[in-house]
C-alpha positions in Angstrom: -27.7 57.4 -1.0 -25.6 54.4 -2.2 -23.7 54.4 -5.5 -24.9 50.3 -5.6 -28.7 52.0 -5.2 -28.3 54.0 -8.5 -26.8 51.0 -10.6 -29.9 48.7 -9.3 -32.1 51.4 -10.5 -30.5 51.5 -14.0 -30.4 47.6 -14.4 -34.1 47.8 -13.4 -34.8 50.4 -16.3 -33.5 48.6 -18.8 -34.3 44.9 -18.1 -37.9 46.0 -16.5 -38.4 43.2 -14.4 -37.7 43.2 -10.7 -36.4 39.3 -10.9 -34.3 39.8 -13.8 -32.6 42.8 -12.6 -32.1 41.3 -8.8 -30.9 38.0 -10.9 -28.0 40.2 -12.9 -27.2 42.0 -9.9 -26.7 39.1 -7.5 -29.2 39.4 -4.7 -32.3 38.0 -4.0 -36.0 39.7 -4.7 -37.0 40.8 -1.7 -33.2 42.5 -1.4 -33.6 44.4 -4.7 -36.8 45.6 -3.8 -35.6 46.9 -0.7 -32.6 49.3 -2.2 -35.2 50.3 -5.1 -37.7 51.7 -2.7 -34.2 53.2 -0.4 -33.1 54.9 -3.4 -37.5 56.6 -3.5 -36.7 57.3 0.2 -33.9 59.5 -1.2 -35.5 61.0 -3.9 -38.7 61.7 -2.1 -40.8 60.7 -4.9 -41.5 57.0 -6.5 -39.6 56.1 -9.2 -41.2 53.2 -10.4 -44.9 52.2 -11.4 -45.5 48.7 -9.4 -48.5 46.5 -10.8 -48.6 44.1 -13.6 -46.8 43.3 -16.3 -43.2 44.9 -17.0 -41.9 47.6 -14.9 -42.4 51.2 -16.5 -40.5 54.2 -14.8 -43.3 57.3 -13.0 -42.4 60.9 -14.8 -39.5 61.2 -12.1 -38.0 57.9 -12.8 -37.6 58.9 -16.3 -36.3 62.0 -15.3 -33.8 60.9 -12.6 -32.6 57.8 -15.1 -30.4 60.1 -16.8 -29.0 62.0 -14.1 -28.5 58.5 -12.1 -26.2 58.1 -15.4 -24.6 60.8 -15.0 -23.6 60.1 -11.6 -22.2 56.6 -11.8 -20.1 57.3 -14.9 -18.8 60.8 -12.8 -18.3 58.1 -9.4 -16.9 55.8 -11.5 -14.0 57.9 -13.3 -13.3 59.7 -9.9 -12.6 56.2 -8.4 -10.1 55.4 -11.7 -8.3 58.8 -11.1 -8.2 58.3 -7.7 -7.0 54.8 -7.3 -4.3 56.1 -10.3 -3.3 59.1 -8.0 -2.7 56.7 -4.6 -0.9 54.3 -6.8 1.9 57.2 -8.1 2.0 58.5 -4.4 3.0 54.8 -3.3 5.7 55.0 -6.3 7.0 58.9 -4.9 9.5 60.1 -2.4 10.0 63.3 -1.9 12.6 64.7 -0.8 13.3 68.6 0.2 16.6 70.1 0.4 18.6 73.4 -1.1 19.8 73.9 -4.2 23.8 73.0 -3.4 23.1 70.0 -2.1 20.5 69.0 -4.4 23.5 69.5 -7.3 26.1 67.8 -5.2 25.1 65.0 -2.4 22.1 64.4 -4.0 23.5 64.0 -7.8 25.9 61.1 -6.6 22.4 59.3 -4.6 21.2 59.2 -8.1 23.2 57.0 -9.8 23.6 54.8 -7.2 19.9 54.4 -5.7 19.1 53.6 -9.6 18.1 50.0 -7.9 16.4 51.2 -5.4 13.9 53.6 -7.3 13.3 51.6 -10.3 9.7 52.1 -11.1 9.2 54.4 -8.6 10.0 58.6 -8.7 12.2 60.6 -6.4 10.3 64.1 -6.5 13.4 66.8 -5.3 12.4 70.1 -3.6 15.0 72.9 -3.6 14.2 75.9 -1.3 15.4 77.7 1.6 16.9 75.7 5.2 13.7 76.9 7.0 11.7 75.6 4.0 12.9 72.7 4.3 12.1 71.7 7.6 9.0 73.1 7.5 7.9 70.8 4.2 9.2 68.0 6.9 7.2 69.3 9.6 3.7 69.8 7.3 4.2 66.3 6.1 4.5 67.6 2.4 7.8 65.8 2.2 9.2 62.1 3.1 12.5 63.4 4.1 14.7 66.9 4.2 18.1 67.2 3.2 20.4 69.8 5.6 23.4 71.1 6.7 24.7 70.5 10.5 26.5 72.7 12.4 26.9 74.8 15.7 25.9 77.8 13.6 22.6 76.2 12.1 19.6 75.5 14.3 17.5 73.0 13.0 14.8 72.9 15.7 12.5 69.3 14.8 11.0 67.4 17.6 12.8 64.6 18.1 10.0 62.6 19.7 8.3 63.1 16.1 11.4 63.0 13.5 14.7 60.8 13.5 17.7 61.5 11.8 21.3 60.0 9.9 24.3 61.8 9.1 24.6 61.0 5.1 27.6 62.9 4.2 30.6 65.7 5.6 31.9 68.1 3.3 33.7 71.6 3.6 33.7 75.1 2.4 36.9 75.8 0.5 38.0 79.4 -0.6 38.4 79.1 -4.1 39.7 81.5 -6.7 40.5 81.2 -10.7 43.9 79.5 -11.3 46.8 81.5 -12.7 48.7 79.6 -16.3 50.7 78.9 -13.0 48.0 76.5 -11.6 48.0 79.7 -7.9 45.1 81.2 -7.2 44.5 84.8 -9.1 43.0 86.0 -5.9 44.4 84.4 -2.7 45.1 85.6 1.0 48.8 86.8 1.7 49.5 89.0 5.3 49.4 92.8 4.3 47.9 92.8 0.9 45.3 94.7 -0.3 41.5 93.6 0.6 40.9 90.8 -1.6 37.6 90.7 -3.8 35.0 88.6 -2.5 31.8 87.0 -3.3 29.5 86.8 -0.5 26.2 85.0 -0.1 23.1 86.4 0.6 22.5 86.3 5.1 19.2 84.4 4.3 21.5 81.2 2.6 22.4 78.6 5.0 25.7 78.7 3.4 26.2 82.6 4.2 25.3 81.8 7.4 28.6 79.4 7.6 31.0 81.7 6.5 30.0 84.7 8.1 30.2 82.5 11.5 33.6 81.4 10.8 34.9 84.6 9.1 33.6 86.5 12.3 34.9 83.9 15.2 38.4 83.1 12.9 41.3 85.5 13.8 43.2 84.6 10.9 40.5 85.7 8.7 41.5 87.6 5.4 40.4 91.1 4.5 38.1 90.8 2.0 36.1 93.4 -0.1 32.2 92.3 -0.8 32.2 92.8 -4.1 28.8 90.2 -5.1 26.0 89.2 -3.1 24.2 86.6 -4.6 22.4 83.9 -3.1 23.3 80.6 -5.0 26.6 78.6 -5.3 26.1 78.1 -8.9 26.4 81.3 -9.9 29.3 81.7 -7.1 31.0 78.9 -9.1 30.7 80.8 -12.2 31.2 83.9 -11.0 35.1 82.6 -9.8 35.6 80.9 -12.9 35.5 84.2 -15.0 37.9 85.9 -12.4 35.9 88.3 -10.2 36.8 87.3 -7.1 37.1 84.4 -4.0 34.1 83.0 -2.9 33.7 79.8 0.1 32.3 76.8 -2.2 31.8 73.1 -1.0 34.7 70.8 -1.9 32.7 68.5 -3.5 31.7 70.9 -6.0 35.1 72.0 -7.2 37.8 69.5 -6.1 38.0 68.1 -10.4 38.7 72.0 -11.2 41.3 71.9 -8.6 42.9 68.8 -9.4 43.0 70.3 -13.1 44.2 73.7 -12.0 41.3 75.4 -13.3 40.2 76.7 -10.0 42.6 77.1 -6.8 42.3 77.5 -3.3 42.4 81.1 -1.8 43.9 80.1 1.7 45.5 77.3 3.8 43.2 74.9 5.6 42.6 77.5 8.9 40.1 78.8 6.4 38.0 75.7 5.8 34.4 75.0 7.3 33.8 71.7 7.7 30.1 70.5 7.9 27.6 67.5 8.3 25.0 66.9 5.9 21.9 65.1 7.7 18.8 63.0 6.2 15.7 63.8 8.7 12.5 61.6 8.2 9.5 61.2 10.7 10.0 58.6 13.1 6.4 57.1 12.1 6.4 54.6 8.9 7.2 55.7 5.3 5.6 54.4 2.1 7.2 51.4 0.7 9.6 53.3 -1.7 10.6 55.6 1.3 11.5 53.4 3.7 13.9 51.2 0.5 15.6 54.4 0.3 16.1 55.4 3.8 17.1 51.6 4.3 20.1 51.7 1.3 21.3 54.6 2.1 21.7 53.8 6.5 24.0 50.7 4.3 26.3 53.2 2.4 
């Protein structure tokens, strides 16, 4: 059954003349004819009372004109919704990455892809490294957002997805800053375990600290005293005092130019990192491939 069958049908009931409703609808006699007695094929049941003078409608054409109604109004806001839903799609990216760098590398993209985006939405996922990927990977995201490094496997076929390194940063022990402008607590040979906020195993950042803790034979002693498993609340956490914690430079380098915050240790402590865009190798939406275009020109 044709949507085109059921408007014919409904032009036919209400001009009741075969020629006057083919005329309106833009095809010849005989073609009407044909799609009126396809749409009684469907139905199983004539529709229409043929003979003389104006057309009349059997007990079932009555019966069906309503429901034919029905239909094509249903049909035809389904089509408007639809057409409005592949429209926003075309205007969308979205993008999937954690929570850090959502706040940090993703925060400065934002003012400067302003350009790039106008009339158009940048949808931002936060979850977990593996979630990530696996948005990527489902095709329920245009790109994902990560950390590189030795102690992060990102496993993506690389027949299927392409990547670009978009930024570096590093972990930095931080600690509150003294009225001195030295860090409250901070590493020094022989002193007592210093008090440390950990992340949970399950972040990626975790996982870069405990690595380089673990393999670094100049590493503090430190006493876990906070698992939690967001930098924000790391960031806070320092602020009010309670202990060191590994945060990425780019987070707190204004509180440590303005001695609010401090670093804990020398450089040997730092863990230096990549942050990579993936994308699918296949082609992007319009919007998509604009923003994976301005930002390979940074």
């Amino acid at each position: 059954m044709q949507l085109k069958w059921l408007e014919d049908f409904m032009v036919l009931a209400q001009e009741r003349s075969f020629t006057r409703a083919a005329e309106l609808r833009h095809v010849t006699h005989p073609a009407f004819g044909r799609r009126i007695r396809a749409l009684e094929a469907w139905a199983g049941t004539p529709l229409v009372q043929r003979g003389g003078g104006p057309v009349t409608l059997t007990p079932a054409g009555q019966s069906f004109l309503e429901t034919a109604g029905q239909m094509t109004r249903s049909l035809g806001q389904s089509h408007e919704e639809l057409q409005s839903l592949a429209g926003r799609q075309a205007r969308t990216v979205t993008m999937a990455t954690g929570r850090t760098l959502a706040r940090t590398v993703v925060a400065d993209w934002l003012v400067r892809l302003q350009p790039v985006l106008k009339g158009g939405e940048l949808c931002i996922r936060t979850r977990s490294l593996a979630d990530t990927v696996a948005m990527l990977e489902r095709n329920e995201a245009d790109f994902s957002l990560v950390y590189h490094h030795p102690a992060l496997a990102i496993r993506l076929d690389a027949r299927q997805f392409t990547h670009m390194n978009v930024a570096s940063d590093r972990l930095v022990p931080v600690s509150r800053a003294t009225p001195q402008g030295v860090a409250l607590h901070r590493f020094t040979a022989g002193a007592a375990p210093v008090p440390y906020l950990a992340y949970a195993p399950q972040l990626a950042l975790g996982r870069l600290v405990e690595d380089h803790l673990s393999n670094n034979p100049q590493a503090p002693r430190l006493q876990r005293v906070v698992e939690c498993d967001s930098a924000d609340a790391h960031y806070e956490y320092v602020q009010k005092g309670l202990g060191v914690a590994w945060l990425p430079w780019s987070m707190v380098h204004a509180d440590c130019k303005s001695k609010r915050l401090a670093l804990a240790g020398n450089a040997s402590m730092d863990v230096r990192f990549d942050v990579r865009l993936y994308r699918p190798k296949r082609r992007l939406g319009p919007l998509a491939e604009a923003l994976w275009k301005a930002l390979a020109q940074r």
